[in-house]
C-alpha atoms as a printed R data frame, in Angstrom:
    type eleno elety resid chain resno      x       y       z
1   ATOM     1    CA   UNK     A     1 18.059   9.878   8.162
2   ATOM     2    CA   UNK     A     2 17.266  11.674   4.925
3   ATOM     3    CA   UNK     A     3 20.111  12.021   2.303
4   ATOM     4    CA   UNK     A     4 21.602  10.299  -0.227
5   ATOM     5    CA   UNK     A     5 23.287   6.909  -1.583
6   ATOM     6    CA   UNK     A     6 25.278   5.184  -4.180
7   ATOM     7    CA   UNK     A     7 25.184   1.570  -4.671
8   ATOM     8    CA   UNK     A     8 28.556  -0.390  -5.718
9   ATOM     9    CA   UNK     A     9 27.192  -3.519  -7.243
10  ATOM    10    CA   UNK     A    10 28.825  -6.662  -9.128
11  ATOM    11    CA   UNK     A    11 27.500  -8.261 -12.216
12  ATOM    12    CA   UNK     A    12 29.392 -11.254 -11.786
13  ATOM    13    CA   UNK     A    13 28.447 -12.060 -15.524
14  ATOM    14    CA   UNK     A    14 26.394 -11.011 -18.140
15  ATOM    15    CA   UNK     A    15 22.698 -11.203 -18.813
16  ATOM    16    CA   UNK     A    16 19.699  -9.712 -20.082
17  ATOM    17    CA   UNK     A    17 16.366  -8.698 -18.564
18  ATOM    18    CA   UNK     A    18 12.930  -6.889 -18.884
19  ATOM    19    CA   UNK     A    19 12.595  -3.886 -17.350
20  ATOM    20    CA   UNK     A    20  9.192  -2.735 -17.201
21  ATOM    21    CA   UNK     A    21  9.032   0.576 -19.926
22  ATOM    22    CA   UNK     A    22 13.045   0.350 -20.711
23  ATOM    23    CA   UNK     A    23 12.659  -3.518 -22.172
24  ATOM    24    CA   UNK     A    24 15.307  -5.620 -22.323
25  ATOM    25    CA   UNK     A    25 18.524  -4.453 -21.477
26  ATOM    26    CA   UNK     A    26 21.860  -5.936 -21.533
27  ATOM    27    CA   UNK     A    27 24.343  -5.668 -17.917
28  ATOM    28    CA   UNK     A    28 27.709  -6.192 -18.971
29  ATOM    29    CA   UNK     A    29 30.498  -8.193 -16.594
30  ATOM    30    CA   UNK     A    30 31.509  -5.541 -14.401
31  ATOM    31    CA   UNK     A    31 31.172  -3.244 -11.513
32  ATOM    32    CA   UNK     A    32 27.986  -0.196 -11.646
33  ATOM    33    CA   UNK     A    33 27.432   2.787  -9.494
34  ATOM    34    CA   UNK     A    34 23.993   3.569  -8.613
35  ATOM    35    CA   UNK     A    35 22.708   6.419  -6.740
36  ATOM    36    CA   UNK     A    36 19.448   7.052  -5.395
37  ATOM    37    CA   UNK     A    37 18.172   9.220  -2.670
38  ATOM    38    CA   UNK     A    38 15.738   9.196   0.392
39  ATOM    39    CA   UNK     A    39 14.366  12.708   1.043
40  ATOM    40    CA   UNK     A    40 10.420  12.069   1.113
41  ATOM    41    CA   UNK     A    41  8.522  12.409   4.427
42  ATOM    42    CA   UNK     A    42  8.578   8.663   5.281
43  ATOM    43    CA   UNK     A    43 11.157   7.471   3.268
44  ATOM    44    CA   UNK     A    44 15.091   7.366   4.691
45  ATOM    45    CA   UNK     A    45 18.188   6.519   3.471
46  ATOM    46    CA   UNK     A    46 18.740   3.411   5.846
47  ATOM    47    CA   UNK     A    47 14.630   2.289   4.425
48  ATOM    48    CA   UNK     A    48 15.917   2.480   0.820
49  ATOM    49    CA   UNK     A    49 19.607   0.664   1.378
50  ATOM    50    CA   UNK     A    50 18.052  -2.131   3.312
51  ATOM    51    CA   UNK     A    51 15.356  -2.597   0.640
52  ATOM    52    CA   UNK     A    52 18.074  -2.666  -2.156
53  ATOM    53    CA   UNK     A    53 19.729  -5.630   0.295
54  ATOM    54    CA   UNK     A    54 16.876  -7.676  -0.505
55  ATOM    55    CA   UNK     A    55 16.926 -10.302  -2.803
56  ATOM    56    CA   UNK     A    56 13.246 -11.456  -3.120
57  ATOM    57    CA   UNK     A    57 10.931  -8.406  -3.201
58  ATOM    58    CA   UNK     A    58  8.222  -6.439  -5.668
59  ATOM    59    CA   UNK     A    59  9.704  -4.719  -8.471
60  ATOM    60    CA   UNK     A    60  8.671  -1.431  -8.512
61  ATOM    61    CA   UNK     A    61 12.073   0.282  -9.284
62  ATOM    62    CA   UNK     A    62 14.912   0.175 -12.412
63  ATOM    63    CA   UNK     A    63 17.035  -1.021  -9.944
64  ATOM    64    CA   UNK     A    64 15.205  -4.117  -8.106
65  ATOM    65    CA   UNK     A    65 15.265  -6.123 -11.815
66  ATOM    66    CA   UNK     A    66 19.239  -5.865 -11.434
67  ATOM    67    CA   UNK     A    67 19.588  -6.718  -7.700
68  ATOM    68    CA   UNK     A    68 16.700  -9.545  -7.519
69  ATOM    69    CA   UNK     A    69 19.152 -11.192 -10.451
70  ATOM    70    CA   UNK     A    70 21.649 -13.839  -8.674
71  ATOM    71    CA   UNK     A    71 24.209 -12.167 -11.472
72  ATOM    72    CA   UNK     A    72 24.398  -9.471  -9.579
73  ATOM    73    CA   UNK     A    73 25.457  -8.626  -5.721
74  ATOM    74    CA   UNK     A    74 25.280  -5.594  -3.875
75  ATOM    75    CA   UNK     A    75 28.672  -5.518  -2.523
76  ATOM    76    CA   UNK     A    76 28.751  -1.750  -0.482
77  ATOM    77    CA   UNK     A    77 27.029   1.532   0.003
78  ATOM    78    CA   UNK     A    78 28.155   5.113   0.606
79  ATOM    79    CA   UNK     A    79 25.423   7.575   2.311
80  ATOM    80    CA   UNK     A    80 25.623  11.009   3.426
81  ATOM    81    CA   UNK     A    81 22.710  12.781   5.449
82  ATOM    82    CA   UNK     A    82 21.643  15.765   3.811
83  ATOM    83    CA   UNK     A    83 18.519  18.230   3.965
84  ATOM    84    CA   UNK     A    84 18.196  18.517  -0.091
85  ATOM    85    CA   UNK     A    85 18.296  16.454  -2.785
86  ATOM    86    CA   UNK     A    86 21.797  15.678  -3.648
87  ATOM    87    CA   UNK     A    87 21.235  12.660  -5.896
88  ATOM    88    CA   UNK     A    88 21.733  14.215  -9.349
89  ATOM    89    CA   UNK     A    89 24.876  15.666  -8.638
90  ATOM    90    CA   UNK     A    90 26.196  13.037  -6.909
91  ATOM    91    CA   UNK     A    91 25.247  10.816 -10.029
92  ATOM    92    CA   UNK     A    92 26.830  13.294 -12.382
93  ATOM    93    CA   UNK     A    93 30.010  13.831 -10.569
94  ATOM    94    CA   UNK     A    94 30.284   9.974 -10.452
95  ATOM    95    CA   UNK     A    95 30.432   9.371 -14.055
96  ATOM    96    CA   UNK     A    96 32.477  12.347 -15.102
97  ATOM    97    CA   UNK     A    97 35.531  11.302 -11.637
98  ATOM    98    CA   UNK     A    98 35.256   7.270 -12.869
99  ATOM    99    CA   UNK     A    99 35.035   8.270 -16.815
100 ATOM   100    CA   UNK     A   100 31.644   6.158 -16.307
101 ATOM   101    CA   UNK     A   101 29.100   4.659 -18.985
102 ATOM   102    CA   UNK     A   102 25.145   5.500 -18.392
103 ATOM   103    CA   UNK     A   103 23.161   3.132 -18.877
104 ATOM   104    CA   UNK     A   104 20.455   4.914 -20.767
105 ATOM   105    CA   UNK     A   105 17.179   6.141 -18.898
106 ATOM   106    CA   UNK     A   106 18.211   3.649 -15.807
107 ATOM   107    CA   UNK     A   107 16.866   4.958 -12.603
108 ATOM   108    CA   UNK     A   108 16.195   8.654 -13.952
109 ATOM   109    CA   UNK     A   109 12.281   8.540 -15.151
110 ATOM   110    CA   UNK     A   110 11.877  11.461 -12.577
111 ATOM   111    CA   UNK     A   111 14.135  13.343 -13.504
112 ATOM   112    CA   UNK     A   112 16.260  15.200 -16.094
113 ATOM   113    CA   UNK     A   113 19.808  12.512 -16.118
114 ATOM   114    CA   UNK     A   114 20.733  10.430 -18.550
115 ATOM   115    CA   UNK     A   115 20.489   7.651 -15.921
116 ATOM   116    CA   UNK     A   116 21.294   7.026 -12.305
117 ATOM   117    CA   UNK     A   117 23.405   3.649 -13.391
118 ATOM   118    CA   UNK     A   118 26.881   3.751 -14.646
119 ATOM   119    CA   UNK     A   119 29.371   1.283 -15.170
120 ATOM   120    CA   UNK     A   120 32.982   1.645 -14.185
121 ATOM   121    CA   UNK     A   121 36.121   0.307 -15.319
122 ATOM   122    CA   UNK     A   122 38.993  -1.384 -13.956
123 ATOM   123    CA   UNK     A   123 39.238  -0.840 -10.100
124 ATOM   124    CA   UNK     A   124 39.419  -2.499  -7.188
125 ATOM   125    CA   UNK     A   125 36.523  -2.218  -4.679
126 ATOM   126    CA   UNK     A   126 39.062  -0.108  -1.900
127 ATOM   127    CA   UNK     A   127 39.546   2.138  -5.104
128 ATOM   128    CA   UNK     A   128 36.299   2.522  -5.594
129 ATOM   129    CA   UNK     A   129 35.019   3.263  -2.008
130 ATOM   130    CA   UNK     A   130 38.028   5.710  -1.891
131 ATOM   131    CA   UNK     A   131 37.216   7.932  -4.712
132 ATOM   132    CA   UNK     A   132 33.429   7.719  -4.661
133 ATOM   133    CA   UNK     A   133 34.206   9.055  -1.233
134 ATOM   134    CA   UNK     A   134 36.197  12.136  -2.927
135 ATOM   135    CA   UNK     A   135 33.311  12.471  -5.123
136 ATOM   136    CA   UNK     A   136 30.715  13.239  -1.419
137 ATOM   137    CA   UNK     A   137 33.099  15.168  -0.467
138 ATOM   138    CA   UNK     A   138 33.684  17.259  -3.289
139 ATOM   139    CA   UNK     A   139 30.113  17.576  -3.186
140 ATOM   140    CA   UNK     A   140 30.111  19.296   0.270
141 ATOM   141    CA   UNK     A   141 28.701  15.855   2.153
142 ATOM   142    CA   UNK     A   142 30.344  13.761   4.850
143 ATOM   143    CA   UNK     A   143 29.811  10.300   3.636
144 ATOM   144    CA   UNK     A   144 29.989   6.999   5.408
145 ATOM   145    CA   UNK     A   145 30.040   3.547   3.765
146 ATOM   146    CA   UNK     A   146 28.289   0.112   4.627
147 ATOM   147    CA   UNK     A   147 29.895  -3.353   3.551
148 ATOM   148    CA   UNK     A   148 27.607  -6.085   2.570
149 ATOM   149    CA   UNK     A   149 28.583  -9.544   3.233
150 ATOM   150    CA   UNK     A   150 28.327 -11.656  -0.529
């Protein structure tokens, strides 16, 4: 299915890593939102989630430095199937609905975001899944969400 996903993951305390052209950055204690999408001819949503759910793999993207860390655990998804590229929006009504922090140039090197990672404040993960489901459907998109055992 093509469309588009947000990833609710827990840094369950903080560190520091390399990210290839960023450097080092810092993940605070704390819940982040990233979204992502998979629109390309042999690329899906379901191929990019289940990637993300794995812990030992090749880091090609921002986001594998953060989820190969055992800091850090993917704790849910939400998807929606779409025919165009939803992702920026998506990302951009995220961080203005949760009052979000970027993390500078994080998952946006192709494109025009600040970044595709925010960090959240102060919910609960029900919270969370409710109103990031407010935020698909504000955006015109039926969402579903997946649950990842920790």
């Amino acid at each position: 299915m093509k469309g588009v996903y947000t990833l609710i993951i827990n840094v369950k305390e903080e560190f520091k890593t390399k990210i290839g052209a960023l450097g080092t950055i810092k993940f605070k204690k704390g819940i982040y939102l990233y979204t992502g999408s998979g629109t390309g001819v042999s690329i899906s949503i379901e191929d990019r989630i289940k990637r993300h759910a794995k812990r030992n793999k090749k880091k090609f993207w921002h986001i594998d430095y953060l989820l190969s860390s055992n800091k850090s655990s993917l704790i849910a998804a939400m998807a929606s199937k779409s025919n165009k590229t939803y992702e920026c929006l998506i990302n951009n009504l995220i961080v203005k609905h949760f009052n979000g922090e970027f993390l500078m140039r994080f998952g946006s090197s192709d494109c025009f975001c600040k970044a595709h990672l925010i960090k959240i404040n102060g919910k609960n993960i029900n919270e969370i899944i409710l109103e990031l489901k407010n935020v698909y459907e504000y955006a015109g998109l039926k969402p579903f969400i997946l649950v990842f055992k920790s």
